[in-house]
N, C-alpha and C positions, 0 to 999 in steps of 0.2 A: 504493500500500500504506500501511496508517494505521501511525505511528509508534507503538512501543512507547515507552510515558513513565513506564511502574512505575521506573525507575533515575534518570528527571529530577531535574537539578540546582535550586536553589535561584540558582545562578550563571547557569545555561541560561535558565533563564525569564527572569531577568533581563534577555538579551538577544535576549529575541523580540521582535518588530514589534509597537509599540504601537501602531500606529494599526489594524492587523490586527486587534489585539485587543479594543479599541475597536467595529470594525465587530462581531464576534461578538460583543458586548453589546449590538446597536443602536445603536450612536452612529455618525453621522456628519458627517463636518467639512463647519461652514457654509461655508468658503471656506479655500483652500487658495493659499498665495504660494509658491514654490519648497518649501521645506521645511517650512515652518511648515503646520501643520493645525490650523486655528480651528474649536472645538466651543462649542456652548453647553453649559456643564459639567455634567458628569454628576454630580458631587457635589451639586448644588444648583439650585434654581428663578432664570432669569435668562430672559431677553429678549435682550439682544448678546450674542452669545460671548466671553468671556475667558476661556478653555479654550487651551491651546495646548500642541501638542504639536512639537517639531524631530525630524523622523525622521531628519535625519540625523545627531545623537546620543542618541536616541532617548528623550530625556524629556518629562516632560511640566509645566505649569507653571500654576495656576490663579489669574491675576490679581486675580481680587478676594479670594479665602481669602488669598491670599500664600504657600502652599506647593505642593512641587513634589516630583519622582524620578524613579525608574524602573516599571518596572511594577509589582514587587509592592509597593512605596511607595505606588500607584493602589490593586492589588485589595483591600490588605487595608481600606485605610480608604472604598471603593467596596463592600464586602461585608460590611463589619461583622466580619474573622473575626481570626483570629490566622493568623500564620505557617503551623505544622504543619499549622491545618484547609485556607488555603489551596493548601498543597502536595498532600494529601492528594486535596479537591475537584479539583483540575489532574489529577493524574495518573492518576482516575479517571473522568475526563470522556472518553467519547470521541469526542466531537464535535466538542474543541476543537482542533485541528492547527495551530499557529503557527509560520509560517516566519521563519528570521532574521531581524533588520534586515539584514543581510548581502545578503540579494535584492537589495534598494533601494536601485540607486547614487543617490550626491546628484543634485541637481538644478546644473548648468553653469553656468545662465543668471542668476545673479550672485551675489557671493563670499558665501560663511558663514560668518555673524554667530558665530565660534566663538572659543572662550577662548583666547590666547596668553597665557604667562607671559614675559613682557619683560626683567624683573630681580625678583633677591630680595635682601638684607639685612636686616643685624638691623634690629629694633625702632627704629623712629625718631616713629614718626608719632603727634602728641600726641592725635588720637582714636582711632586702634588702642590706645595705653597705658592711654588712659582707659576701652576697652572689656575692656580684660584686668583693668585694679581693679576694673571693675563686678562683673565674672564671680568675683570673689574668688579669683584665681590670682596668684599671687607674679611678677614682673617679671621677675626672674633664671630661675623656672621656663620662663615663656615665652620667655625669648632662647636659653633653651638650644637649645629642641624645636624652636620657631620660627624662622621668618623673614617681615620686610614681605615681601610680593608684590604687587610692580606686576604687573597682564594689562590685557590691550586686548580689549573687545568691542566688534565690529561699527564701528570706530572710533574709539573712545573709550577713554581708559584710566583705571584704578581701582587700589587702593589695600587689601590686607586681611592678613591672617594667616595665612600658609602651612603647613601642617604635611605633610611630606613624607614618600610613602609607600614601600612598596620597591620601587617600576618607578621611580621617578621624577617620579611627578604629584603634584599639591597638593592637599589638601582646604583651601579658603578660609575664612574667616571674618569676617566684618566686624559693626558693629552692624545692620546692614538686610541683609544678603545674607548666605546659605552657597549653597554652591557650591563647584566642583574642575574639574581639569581631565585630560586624560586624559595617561596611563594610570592607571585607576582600579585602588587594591589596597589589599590590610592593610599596617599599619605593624609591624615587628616589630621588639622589642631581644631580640636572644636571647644569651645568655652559658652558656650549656648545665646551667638549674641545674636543679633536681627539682618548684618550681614557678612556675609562670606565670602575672600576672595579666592579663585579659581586659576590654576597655572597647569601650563601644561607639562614643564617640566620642572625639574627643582632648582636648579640656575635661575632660570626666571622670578621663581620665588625667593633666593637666593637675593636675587638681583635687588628687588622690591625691598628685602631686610635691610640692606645696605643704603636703599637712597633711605629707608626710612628708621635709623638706628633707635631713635626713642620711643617707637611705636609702643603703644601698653596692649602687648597680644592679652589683652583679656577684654579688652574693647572690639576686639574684631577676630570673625574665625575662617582657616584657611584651608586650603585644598587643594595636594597636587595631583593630577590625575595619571602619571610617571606612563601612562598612555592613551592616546585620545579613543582607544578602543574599550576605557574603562568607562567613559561618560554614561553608559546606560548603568550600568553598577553605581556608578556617583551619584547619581540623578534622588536618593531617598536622601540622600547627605544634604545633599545641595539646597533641594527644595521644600527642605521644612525652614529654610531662612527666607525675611521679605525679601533680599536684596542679595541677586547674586551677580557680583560681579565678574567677568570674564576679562582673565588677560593670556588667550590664545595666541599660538603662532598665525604669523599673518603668511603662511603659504595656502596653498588653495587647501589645504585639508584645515586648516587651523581657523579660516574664513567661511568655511562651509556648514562648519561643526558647531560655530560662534552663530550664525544663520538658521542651521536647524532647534538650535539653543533657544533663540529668540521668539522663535516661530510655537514652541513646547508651552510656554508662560512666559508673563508680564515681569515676572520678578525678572529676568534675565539681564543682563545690562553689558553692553560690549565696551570693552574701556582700550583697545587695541588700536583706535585712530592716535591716541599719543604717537606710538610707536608705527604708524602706518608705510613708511619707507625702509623698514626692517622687517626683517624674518620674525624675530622676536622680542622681549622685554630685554635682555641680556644682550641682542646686540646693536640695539638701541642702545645702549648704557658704553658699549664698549666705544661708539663710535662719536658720543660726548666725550667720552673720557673725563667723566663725572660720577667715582664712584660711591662717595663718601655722604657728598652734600642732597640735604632736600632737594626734591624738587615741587613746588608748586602745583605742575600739572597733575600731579599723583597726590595730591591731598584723598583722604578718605570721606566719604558722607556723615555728615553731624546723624 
């Protein structure tokens, strides 16, 4: 019997079988090692594969672009669309039927290459400090929110910036890597006030601490969603406040999201035209080279 998908999540999709969904595009992997599924990439004209996909944390990872995700991380920038049209397109497709990754136990036949976090502490490490001045975020801002995070892949151990969300997992940071590890979720400060700001990643937020160092977080409550695929998960957070502010990324998924936001309830409030000549809060901030001082524009609502 075909799934009804009119009610599909934006979370749901998220954890359907990419390599499934992959083949109902036509791709198929040049070669396949336990888990890893090596495609010649569908983003782009190549000859070797550098496509790869870990089904058994189901992302995928495009070696020569240097970026990676989850599925709809792939579709939208695989189909050129926005958020809501991809959700849209999905849930009136009926041909598409994607079974869990859940189907797909791992593969046995030898260990996977998966993220451990080892230890965390504060800030020590003179190229994570140097990557937090780069990013024009205040030191103190980041020791607060943050923690180093030592993890070990496949081996090996590394070194980056933890920002911890409410299950317990990290979203990482480092100059050459992002990445997290599981349990993947929103981060929230909630202190039960009337409104709540909304980021989409934690630099952003990050950002916003640092223009505003004397803010009393008990006057206002915040929300990173560490992925824009977590907005429908967000959405019971979000919307028992009058006043939700949004400072999404201004690329087409972060514009689209901010749009379907709007479109949801009245409470919604798009605060991104500040920053409307940047990507995001952070690199708006980087390209002031104001990291420290108030800014006016960013005042909060009485």
């Amino acid at each position: 019997m075909e799934e009804n998908k009119s009610d599909i999540s934006l979370e749901q999709i998220r954890e359907m079988d990419l390599v499934n969904y992959l083949s109902n595009l036509g791709h198929e992997p040049s070669r396949v090692r336990n888990n890893d599924f090596w495609y010649l990439s569908p983003l782009r004209q190549e000859s070797e594969p550098s496509f790869k996909v870990n089904r058994r944390i189901n992302r995928w990872y495009d070696h020569s672009l240097g970026i990676g995700g989850n599925l709809i991380d792939f579709a939208i920038r695989y189909q050129g669309c926005s958020i809501s049209e991809f959700l849209e397109a999905f849930r009136n497709s009926p041909a598409l039927n994607l079974p869990s990754r859940k189907a797909y136990p791992s593969s046995s036949h030898q260990p996977e290459s998966r993220l451990h976090v080892l230890e965390h502490f504060s800030l020590r490490s003179d190229l994570l400090i140097r990557y937090i001045q780069d990013r024009r975020v205040s030191l103190p801002m980041a020791d607060r929110y943050c923690r180093e995070v030592v993890y070990e892949i496949g081996g090996n151990s590394y070194t980056g910036i933890g920002f911890a969300n409410d299950s317990g997992g990290f979203e990482i940071r480092s100059p050459h890597y992002k990445l997290g590890n599981s349990p993947k979720d929103i981060t929230s400060l909630d202190h039960g006030n009337r409104e709540i700001l909304v980021f989409e990643g934690f630099m952003d937020f990050l950002t916003f601490r640092t223009i505003h160092p004397d803010l009393d977080e008990s006057k206002v409550d915040f929300l990173v969603l560490n992925s824009v695929s977590f907005f429908e998960r967000a959405r019971r957070k979000m919307e028992i406040h009058e006043k939700i502010s949004l400072y999404l990324d201004r690329d087409r998924t972060g514009i689209e999201l901010t749009r379907l936001a709007l479109s949801l309830d009245s409470a919604y409030c798009d605060k991104s035209e500040l920053y409307k000549n940047h990507k995001d809060l952070n690199e708006w901030s980087m390209n002031l080279g104001m990291p420290t001082n108030g800014c006016p524009a960013l005042r909060l609502s009485k």
